[in-house]
C-alpha positions as CSV (number, residue, x, y, z in Angstrom):
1,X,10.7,-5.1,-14.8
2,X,7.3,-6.9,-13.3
3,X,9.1,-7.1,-9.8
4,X,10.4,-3.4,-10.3
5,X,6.7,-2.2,-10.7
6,X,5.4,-4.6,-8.1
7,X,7.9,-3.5,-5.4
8,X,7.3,0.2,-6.7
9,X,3.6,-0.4,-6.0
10,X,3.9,-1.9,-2.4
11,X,6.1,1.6,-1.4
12,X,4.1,3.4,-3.4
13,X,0.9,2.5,-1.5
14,X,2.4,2.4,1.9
15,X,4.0,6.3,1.3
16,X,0.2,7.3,-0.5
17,X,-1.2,7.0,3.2
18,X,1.1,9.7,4.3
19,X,0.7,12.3,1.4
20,X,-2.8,12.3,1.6
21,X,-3.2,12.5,5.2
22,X,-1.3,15.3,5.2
23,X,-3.4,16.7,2.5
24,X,-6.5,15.8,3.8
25,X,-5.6,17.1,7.6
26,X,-5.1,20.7,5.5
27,X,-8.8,21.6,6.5
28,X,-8.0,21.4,10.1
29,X,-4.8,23.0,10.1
30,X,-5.9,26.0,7.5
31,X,-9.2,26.8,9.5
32,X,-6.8,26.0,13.1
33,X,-3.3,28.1,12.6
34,X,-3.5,31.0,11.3
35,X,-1.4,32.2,8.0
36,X,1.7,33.3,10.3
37,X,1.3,29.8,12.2
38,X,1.4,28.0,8.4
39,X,4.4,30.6,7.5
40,X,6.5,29.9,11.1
41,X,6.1,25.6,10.0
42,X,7.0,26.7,6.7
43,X,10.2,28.4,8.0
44,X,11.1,26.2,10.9
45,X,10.7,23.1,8.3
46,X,12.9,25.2,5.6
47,X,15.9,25.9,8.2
48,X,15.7,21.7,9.6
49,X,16.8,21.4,6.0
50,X,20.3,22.3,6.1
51,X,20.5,21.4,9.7
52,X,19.6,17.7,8.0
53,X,22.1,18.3,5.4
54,X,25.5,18.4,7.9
55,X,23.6,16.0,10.3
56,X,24.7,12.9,8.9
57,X,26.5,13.5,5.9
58,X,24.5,11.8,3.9
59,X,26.3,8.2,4.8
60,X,23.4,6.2,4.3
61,X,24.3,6.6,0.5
62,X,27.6,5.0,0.6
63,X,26.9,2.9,3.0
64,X,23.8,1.8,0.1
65,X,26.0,2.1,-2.8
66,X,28.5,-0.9,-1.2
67,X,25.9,-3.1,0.1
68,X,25.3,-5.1,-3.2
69,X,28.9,-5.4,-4.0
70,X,31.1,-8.8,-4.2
71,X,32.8,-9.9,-0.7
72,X,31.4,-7.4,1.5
73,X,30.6,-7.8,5.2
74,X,27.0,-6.7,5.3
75,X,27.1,-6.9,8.7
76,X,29.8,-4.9,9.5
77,X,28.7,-2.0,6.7
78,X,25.5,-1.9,8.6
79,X,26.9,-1.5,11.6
80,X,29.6,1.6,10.5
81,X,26.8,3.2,8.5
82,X,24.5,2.9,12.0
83,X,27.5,4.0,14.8
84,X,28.5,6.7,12.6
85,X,25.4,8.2,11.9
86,X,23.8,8.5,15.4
87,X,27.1,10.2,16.2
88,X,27.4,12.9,14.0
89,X,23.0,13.5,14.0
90,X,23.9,13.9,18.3
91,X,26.4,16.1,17.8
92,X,25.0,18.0,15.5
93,X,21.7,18.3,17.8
94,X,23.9,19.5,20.9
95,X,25.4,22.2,18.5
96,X,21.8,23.5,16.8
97,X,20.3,23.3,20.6
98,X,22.8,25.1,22.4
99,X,22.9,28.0,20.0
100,X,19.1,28.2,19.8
101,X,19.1,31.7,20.7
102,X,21.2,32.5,17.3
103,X,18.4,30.6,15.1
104,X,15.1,31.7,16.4
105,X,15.9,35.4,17.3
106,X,18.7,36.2,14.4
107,X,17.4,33.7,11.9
108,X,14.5,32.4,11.7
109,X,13.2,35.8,13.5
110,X,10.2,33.9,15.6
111,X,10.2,34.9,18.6
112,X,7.4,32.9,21.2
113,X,7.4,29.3,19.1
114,X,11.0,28.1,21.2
115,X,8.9,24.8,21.9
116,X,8.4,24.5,18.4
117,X,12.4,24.9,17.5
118,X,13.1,22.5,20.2
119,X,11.0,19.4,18.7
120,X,12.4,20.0,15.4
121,X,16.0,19.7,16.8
122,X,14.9,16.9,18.7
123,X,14.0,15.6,15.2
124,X,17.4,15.8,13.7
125,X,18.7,12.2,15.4
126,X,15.6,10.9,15.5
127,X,15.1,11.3,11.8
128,X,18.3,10.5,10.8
129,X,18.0,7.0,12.3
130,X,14.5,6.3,10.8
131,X,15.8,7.8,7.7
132,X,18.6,5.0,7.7
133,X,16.7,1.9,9.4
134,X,14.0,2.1,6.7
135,X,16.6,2.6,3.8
136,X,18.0,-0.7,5.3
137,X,14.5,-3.0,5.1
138,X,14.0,-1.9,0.9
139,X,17.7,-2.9,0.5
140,X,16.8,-5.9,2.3
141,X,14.3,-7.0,-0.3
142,X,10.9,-6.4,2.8
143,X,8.5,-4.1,1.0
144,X,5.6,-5.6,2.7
145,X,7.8,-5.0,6.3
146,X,8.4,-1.4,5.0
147,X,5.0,-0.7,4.0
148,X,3.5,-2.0,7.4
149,X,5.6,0.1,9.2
150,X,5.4,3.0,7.1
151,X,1.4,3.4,7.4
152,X,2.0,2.7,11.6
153,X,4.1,5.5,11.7
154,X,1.6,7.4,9.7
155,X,-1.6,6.5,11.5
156,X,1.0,7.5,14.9
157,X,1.2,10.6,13.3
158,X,-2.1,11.5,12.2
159,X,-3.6,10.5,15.6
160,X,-0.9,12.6,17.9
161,X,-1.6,15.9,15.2
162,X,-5.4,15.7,15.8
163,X,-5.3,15.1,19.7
164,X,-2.8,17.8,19.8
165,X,-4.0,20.7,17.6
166,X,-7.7,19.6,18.1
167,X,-8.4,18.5,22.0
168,X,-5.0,20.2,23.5
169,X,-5.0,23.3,21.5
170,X,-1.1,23.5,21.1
171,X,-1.2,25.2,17.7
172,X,1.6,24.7,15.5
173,X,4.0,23.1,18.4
174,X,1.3,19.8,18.4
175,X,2.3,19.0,14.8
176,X,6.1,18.6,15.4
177,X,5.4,17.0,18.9
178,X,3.5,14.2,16.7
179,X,5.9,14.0,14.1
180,X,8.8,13.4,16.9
181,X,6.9,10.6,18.7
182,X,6.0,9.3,14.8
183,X,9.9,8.8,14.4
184,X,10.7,7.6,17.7
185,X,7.8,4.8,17.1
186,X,9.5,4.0,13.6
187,X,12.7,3.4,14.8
188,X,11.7,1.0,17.5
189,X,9.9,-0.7,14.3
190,X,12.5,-0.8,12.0
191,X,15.5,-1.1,14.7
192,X,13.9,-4.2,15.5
193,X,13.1,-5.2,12.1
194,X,16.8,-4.8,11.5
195,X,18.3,-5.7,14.8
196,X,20.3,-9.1,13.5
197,X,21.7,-6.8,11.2
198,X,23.7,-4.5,13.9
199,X,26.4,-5.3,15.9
200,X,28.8,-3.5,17.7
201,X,31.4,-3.7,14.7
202,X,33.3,-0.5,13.4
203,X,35.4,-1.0,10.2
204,X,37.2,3.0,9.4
205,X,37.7,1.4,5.7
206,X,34.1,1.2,5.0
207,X,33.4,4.4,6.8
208,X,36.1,5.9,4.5
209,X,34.7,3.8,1.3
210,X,31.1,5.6,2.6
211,X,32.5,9.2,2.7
212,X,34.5,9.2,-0.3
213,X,30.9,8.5,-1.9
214,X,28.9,11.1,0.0
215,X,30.7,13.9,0.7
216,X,30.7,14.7,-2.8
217,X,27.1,14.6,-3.1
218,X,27.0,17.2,-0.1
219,X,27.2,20.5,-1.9
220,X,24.5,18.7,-4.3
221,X,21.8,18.4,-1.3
222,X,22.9,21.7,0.0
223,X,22.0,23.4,-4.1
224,X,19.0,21.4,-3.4
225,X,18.0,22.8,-0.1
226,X,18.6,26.5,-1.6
227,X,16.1,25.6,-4.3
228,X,13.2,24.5,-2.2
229,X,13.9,25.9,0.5
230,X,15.6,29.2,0.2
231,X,13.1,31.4,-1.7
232,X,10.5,30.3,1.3
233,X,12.9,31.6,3.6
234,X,13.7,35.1,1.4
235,X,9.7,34.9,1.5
236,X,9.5,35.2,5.0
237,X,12.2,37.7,6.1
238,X,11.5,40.1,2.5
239,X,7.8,39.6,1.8
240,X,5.6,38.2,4.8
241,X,5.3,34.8,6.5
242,X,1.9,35.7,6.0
243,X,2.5,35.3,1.9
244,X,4.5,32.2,2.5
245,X,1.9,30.6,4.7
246,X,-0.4,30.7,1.5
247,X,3.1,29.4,-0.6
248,X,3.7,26.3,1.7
249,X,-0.3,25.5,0.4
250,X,1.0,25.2,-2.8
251,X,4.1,23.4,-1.8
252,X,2.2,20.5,0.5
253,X,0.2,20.0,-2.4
254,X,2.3,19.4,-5.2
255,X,4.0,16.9,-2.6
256,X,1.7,14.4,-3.9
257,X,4.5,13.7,-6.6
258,X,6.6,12.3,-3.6
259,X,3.8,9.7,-3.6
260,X,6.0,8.6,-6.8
261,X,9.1,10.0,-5.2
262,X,9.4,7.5,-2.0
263,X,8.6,5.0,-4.0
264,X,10.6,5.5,-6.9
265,X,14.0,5.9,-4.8
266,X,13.0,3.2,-2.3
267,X,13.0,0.4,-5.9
268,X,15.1,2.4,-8.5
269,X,18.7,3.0,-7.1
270,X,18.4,-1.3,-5.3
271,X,17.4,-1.9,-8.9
272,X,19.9,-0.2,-10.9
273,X,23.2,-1.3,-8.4
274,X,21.7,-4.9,-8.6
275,X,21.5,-4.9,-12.7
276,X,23.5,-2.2,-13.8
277,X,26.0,-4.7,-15.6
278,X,23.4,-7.1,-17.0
279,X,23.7,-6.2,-21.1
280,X,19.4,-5.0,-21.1
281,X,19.9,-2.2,-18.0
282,X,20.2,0.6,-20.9
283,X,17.2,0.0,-22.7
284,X,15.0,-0.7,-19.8
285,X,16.2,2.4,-17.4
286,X,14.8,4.3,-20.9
287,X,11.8,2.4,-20.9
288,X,11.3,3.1,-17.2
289,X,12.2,6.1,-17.6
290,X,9.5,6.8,-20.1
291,X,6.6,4.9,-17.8
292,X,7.5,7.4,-15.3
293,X,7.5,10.7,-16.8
294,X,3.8,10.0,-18.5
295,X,2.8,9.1,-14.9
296,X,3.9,12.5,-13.8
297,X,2.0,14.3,-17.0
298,X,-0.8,12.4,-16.2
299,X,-0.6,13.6,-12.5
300,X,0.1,17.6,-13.6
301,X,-2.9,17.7,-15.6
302,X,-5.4,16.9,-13.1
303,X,-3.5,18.4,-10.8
304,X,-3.0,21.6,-12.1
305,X,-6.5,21.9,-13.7
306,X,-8.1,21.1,-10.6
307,X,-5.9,23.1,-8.2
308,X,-8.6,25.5,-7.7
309,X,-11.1,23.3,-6.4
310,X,-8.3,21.3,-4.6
311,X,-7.3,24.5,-2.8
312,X,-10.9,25.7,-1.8
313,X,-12.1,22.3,-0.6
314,X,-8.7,21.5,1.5
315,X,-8.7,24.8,3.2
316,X,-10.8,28.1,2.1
317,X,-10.4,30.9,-0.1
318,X,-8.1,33.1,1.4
319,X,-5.1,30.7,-0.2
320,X,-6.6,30.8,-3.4
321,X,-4.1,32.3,-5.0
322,X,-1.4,29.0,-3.9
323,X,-3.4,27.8,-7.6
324,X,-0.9,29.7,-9.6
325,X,2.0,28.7,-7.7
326,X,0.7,24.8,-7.7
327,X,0.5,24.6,-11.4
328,X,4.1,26.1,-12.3
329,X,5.8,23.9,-9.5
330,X,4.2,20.7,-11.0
331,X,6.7,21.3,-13.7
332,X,9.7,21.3,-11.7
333,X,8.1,18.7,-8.7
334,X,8.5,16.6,-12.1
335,X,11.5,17.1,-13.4
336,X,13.3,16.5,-10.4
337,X,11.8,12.8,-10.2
338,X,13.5,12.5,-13.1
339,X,16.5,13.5,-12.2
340,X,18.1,9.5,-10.8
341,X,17.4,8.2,-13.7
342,X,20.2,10.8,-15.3
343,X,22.4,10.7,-12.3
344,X,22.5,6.7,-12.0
345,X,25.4,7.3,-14.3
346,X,27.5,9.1,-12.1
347,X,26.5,6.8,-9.2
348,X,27.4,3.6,-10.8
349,X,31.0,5.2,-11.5
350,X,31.1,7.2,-8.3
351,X,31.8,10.2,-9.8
352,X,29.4,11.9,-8.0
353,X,31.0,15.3,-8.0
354,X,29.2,15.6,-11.0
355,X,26.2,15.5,-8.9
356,X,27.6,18.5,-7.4
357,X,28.4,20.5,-10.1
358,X,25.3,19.7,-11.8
359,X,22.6,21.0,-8.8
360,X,25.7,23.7,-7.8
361,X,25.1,25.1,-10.9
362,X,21.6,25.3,-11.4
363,X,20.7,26.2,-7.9
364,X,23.3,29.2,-8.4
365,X,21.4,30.2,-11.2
366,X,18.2,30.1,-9.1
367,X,19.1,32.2,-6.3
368,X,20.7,34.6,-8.3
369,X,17.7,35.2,-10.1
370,X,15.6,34.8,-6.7
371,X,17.3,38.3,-5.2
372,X,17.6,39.6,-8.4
373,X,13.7,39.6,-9.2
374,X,11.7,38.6,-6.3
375,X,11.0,42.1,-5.0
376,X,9.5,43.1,-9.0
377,X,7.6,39.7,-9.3
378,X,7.0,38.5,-5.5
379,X,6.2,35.1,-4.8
380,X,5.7,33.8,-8.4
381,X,9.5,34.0,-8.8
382,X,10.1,30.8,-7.1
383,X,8.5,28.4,-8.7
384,X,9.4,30.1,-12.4
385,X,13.2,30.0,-11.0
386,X,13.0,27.1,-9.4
387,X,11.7,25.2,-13.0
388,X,14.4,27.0,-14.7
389,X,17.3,25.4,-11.9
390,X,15.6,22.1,-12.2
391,X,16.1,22.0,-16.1
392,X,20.0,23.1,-15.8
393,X,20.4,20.2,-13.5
394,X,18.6,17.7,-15.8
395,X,20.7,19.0,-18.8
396,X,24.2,18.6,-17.3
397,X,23.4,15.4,-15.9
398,X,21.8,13.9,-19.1
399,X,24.7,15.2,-21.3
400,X,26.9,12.8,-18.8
401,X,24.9,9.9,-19.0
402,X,24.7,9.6,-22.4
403,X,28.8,10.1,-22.2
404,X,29.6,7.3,-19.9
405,X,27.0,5.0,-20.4
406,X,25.6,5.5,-23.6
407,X,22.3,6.0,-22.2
408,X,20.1,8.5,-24.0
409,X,16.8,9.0,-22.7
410,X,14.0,10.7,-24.5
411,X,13.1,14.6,-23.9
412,X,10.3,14.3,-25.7
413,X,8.2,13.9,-22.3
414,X,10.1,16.7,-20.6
415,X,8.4,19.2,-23.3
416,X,5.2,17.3,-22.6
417,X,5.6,18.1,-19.1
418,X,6.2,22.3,-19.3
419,X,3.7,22.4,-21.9
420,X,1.0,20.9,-19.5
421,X,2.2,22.8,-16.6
422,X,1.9,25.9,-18.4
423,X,-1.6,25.3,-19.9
424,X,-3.1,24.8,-16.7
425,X,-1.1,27.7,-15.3
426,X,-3.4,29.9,-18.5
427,X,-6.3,28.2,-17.4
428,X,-6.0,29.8,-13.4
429,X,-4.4,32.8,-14.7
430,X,-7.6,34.1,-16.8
431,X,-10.4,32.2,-14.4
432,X,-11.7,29.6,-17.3
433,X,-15.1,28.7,-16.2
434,X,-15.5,25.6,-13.9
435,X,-17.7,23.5,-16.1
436,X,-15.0,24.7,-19.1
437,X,-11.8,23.1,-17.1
438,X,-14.1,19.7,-16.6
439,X,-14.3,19.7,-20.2
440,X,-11.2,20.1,-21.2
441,X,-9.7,17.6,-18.9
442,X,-11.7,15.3,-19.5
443,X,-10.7,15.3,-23.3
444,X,-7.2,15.5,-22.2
445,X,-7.6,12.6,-19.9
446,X,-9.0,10.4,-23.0
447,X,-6.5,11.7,-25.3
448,X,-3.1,11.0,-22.9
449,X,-5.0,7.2,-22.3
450,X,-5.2,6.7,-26.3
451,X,-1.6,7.8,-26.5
452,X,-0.7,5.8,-23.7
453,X,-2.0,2.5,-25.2
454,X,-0.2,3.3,-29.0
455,X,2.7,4.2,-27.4
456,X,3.6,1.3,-25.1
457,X,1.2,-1.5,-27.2
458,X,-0.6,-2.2,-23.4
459,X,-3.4,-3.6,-25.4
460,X,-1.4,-6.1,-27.0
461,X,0.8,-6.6,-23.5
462,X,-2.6,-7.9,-21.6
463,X,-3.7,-9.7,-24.6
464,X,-0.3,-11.6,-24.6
465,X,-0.7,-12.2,-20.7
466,X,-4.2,-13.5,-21.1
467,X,-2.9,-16.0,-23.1
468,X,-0.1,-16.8,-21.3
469,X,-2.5,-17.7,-18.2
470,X,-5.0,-19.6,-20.1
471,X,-2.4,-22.0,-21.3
């Protein structure tokens, strides 16, 4: 579990630079674009979505699923997984860019930001090869590699955004112009990185072996895309971009949970394909579990209580209202980190229609209820609907788990979780006094840490350790 934790800390770190760049380049973008310019990247973002989902079909999955198995050819795996990607991401791209007429005037409906549709369809092969070249170094066992190229790629990034938006004035098209460049520079790094790794081998078995795994998971990633994506779009074309430029707010800031995200799926599914048959992988895929989910209650309560302050010092009052949205989407950002340690399960067996039915089912539910009720509650309705998906999805696969593996984990913290998200959504709702929300974070902060210590004996863990070194 110590290398699990240490290898989650090295991705962790090296995917922190990007989050909070992104949230910390807010105050130049919010007082740069307007709300229709934060409501067009919203949209354009939202549709590259499901142009991502058919773009590779998700072979990078398979292709990981095989790698740690008895008697395979790494070599030639790699190789399938690599050929067969940049084909169908190129072909995909010549598809989306010759009917870009169809998406940005029938659509999308944003007319004058072509440039900006063109970068992000540029973005589909480039992304999908990044995508797979840096899923190759983690399974490789080269965090530190990963890392170093991670924050280059960020730092490429950053510096392109500023130039662009700041000295060239391009508005919203500068952003996906750096984040194009950003990609192009990673896969140079990780091609590299990976290059003895590639040849040009094609084995149809293991493409085969690869799509039997993933193309099951597709209608999963596409329930997915309706749940985070969808209402932003319904947003747009029902409400105003203008109301969804203050929405994405919300959404870029909860995105600090994919600080744990990145790092979590870059260590857990390695972990859990390398172990899954050693006799302790039940008890500590319940204690990880657990270490996680507090992580994430820890991070909704200061993040929800200080959304308000976040909000105003990252961009300026006129998105205030994204604090109601941030809170309630804490609940469901959280739950759906959860969600591999409940699907493992299904991966280890290769069911992974379950998968499938399990986000079909609770993204149905969502959207449903998203054009049934977002005209009578406007923008709130997504993130209440979209917490409400994300528990279906939990339940189903949960209920599986436990069925084939045995493997029960705890819901304790899930109740936890809702219950903070909803207390700090009370606190913005009625406009608590600022030195009031201080206070009762604070006490909340000392009381989780007390908990924290009783419940997983740390005191007596470093006490044991200090020991340990001093003999």
């Amino acid at each position: 579990m110590l290398k699990f934790f240490k290898h989650f800390a090295i991705y962790g770190l090296s995917s922190i630079l990007s989050k909070v760049a992104a949230v910390f380049l807010m105050p130049l973008y919010t007082n740069t674009l307007t709300q229709k310019e934060y409501g067009v990247m919203a949209l354009v973002i939202a549709c590259k979505g499901i142009i991502d989902l058919i773009s590779n079909l998700n072979i990078h999955t398979g292709i990981s699923r095989d790698y740690y198995e008895e008697g395979v050819d790494r070599k030639s795996l790699i190789s399938t997984g690599f050929w067969s990607i940049l084909f169908f991401s190129f072909v995909i791209f010549a598809g989306i860019y010759s009917s870009r007429n169809f998406w940005i005037n029938r659509v999308l409906e944003i007319e004058g930001y072509e440039t900006v549709f063109l970068f992000m369809a540029l973005s589909i092969p480039s992304g999908s090869l990044l995508s797979y070249f840096s899923i190759l170094a983690r399974f490789r066992n080269q965090p530190v590699k990963y890392a170093f190229g991670s924050v280059m790629q960020v730092l490429v990034q950053i510096g392109l955004s500023v130039y662009c938006v700041l000295i060239l004035h391009t508005g919203v098209v500068g952003i996906f112009i750096a984040v194009f460049i950003a990609e192009t520079f990673g896969i140079l790094y990780f091609g590299i990185l990976n290059l003895t790794e590639l040849d040009f081998k094609f084995d149809k078995a293991a493409l085969k072996r690869a799509l039997q795994f993933s193309l099951p998971t597709l209608p999963a990633i596409l329930a997915g895309w309706a749940d985070n994506s969808l209402g932003q779009l319904m947003v747009g074309k029902f409400v105003s971009i203008e109301k969804l430029g203050v929405y994405s707010i919300a959404v870029q800031l909860v995105s600090v949970f994919t600080l744990i995200s990145v790092a979590l799926n870059n260590v857990w599914y390695p972990y859990a394909y390398e172990h899954y048959k050693k006799y302790d992988f039940q008890t500590q895929s319940i204690r990880l579990f657990e270490v996680v989910a507090y992580i994430l209650l820890f991070i909704t309560l200061n993040l929800g209580f200080l959304s308000k302050d976040i909000i105003v010092l990252l961009s300026n009052p006129s998105y205030l209202d994204a604090a109601q949205y941030l809170t309630l989407l804490c609940f469901s950002s959280a739950l759906y980190l959860l969600l591999p340690f409940v699907s493992i399960s299904v991966n280890i067996t290769r069911e992974t229609q379950y998968i499938s039915y399990a986000y079909g089912l609770g993204s149905i539910i969502n959207v449903t209820l998203l054009f049934l009720f977002l005209s009578r509650i406007g923008v709130m309705a997504i993130p209440i609907f979209l917490g409400v998906s994300r528990v279906v999805t939990f339940a189903i696969l949960e209920t599986y788990s436990k069925r084939k593996t045995n493997i029960k984990y705890p819901v304790g913290p899930l109740y936890a979780l809702l219950g903070a998200s909803l207390l700090c959504f009370c606190f913005v709702r009625i406009n608590v006094e600022t030195w009031s929300n201080y206070l009762t974070l604070f006490f909340l902060d000392i009381l989780f840490v007390y908990f924290l210590v009783k419940k997983f004996k740390t005191l007596d863990f470093l006490s044991s350790k200090f020991r340990l070194n001093m003999k």
